[in-house]
LORO-163090 format. One line per field, with one value per residue (C-alpha): residue number from 1; residue in one letter; x, z, y. Coordinates in nm, 3 decimals, always signed. Example, Ala and Ser with C-alpha at 12.3 -4.5 7.8 and 13.67 -1.06 7.14 Angstrom:
2
k	1, 2
r	A, S
east	+1.230, +1.367
up	+0.780, +0.714
north	-0.450, -0.106
***
This chain:
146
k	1, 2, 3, 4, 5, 6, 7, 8, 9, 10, 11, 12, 13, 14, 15, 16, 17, 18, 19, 20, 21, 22, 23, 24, 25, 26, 27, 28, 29, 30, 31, 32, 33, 34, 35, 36, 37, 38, 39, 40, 41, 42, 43, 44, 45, 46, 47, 48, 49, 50, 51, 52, 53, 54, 55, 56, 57, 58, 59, 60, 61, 62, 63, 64, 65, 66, 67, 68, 69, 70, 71, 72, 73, 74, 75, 76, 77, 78, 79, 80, 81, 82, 83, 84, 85, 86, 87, 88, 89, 90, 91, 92, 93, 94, 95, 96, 97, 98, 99, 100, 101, 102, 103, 104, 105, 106, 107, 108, 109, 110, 111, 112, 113, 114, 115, 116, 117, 118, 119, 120, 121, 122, 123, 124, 125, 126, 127, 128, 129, 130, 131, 132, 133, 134, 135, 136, 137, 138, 139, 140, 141, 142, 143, 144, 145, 146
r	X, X, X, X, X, X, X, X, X, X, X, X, X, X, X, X, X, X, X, X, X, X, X, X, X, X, X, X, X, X, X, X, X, X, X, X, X, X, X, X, X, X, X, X, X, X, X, X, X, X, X, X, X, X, X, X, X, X, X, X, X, X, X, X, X, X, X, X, X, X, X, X, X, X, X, X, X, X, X, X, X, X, X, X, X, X, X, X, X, X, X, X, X, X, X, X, X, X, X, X, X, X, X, X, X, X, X, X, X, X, X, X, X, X, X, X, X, X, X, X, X, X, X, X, X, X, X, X, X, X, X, X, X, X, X, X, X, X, X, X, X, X, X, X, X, X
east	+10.192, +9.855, +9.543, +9.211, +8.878, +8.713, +8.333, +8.039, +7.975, +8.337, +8.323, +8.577, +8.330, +8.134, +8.396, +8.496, +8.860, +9.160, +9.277, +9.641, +9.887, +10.180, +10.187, +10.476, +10.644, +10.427, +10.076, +10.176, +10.320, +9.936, +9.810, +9.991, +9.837, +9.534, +9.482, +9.667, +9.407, +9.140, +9.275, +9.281, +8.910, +8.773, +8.945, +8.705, +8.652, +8.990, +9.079, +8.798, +8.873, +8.536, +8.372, +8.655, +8.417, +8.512, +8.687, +8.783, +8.885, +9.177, +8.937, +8.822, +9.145, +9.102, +9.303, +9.110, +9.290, +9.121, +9.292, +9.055, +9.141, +8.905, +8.866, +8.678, +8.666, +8.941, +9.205, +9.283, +9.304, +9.423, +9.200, +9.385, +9.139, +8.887, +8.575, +8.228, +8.210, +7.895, +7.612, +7.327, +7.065, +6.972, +6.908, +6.846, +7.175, +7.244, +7.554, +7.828, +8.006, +8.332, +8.272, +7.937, +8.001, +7.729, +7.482, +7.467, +7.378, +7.193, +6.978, +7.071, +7.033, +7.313, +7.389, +7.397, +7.618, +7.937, +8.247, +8.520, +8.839, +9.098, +9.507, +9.659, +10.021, +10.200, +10.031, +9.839, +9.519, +9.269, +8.882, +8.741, +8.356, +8.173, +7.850, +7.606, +7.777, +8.173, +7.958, +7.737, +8.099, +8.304, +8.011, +8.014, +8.367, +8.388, +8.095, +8.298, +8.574, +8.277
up	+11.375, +11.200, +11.398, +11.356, +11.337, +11.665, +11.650, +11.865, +12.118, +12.245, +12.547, +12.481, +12.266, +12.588, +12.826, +12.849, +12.667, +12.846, +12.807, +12.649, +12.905, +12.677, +12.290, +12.231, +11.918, +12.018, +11.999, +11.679, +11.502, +11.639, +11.478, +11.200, +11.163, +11.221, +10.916, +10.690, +10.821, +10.736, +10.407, +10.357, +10.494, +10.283, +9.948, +9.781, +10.017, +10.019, +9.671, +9.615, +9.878, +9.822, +9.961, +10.258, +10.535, +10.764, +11.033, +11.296, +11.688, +11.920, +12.067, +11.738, +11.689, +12.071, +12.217, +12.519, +12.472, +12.351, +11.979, +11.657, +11.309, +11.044, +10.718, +10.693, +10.494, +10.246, +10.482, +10.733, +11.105, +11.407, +11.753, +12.043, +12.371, +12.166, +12.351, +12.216, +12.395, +12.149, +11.948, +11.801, +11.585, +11.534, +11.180, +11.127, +10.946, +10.778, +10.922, +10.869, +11.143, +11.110, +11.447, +11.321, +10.993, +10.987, +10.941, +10.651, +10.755, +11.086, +11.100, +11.395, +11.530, +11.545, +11.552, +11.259, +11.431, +11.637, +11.856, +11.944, +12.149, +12.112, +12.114, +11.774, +11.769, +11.767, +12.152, +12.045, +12.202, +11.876, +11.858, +11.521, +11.407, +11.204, +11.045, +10.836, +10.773, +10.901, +11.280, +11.261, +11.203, +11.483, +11.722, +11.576, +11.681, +11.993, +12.100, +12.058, +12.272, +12.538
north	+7.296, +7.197, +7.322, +7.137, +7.337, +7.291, +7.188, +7.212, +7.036, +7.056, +7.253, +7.480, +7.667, +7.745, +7.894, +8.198, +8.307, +8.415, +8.776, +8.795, +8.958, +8.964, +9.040, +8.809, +8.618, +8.315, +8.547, +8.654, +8.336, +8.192, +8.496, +8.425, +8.060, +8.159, +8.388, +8.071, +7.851, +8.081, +8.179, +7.804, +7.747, +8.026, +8.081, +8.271, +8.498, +8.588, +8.588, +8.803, +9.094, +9.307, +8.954, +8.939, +8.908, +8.604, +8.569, +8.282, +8.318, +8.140, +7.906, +7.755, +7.583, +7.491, +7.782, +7.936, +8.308, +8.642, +8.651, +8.710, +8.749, +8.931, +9.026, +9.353, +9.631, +9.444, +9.429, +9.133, +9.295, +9.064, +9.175, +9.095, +9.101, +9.281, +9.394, +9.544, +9.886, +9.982, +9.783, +9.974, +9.846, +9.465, +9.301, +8.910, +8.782, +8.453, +8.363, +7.988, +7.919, +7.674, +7.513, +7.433, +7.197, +7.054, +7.361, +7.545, +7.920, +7.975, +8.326, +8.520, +8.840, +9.097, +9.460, +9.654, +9.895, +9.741, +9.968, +9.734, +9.816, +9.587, +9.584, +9.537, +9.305, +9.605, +9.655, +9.957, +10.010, +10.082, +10.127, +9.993, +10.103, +9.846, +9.864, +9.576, +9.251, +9.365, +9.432, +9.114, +8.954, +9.091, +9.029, +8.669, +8.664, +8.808, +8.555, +8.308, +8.442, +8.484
***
């Protein structure tokens, strides 16, 4: 099933993400997907893992549901109903956004210092850290989930 990038102004970049109930077969095939179609969107990145720093969320390929993939730290991690417990620190950050073509890099501010809970697809509960870049991503992420 081919997924197309959703882009602003479609509103389901404005409302807010469903949490996932069940980590099923389905929420892990989408999962699954999710990291092809950003492996596909960003090559580079991902051929390069020191540079693996992008990520893309459920409702970017028009799924309203609390799901986020990430490279960070050289290792793709899957964030089910992830949720920032802790930000500390704020840095202006050059960020690209998929849902927003048609701009190169925005500047925005974000944490330099990100906690996170979230459920992995095994169903464990997990808290990730995140610092620089890997926090300014997650919090990039979760926004669009919120």
């Amino acid at each position: 099933m081919a997924f197309p990038i959703v882009t602003y102004p479609n509103p389901i970049l404005r409302s807010v993400a469903k949490p996932i109930e069940v980590i099923d077969d389905e929420v892990v095939s989408l999962a699954d997907t999710m990291i092809s179609i950003l492996r596909t969107r960003a090559p580079y990145d991902f051929f390069l893992k020191g540079s693996l720093c992008k990520g893309l969320s459920a409702p970017q390929i028009g799924i309203p549901i609390r799901l986020t993939v990430c490279g960070l730290y050289g290792e793709i991690i899957t964030l089910v109903n992830p949720e920032i417990l802790e930000k500390r620190f704020h840095y202006e950050n050059s960020e690209y956004c998929l849902s927003l073509p048609r701009h190169q890099t925005r500047k925005v501010q974000r944490s330099r210092f990100v906690k996170v809970q979230y459920r992995n697809l095994q169903g464990e509960e997990t808290v990730l850290t995140a610092t620089k870049k890997s926090a300014g991503l997650l919090e990039h992420e979760i926004d669009h989930l919120n």
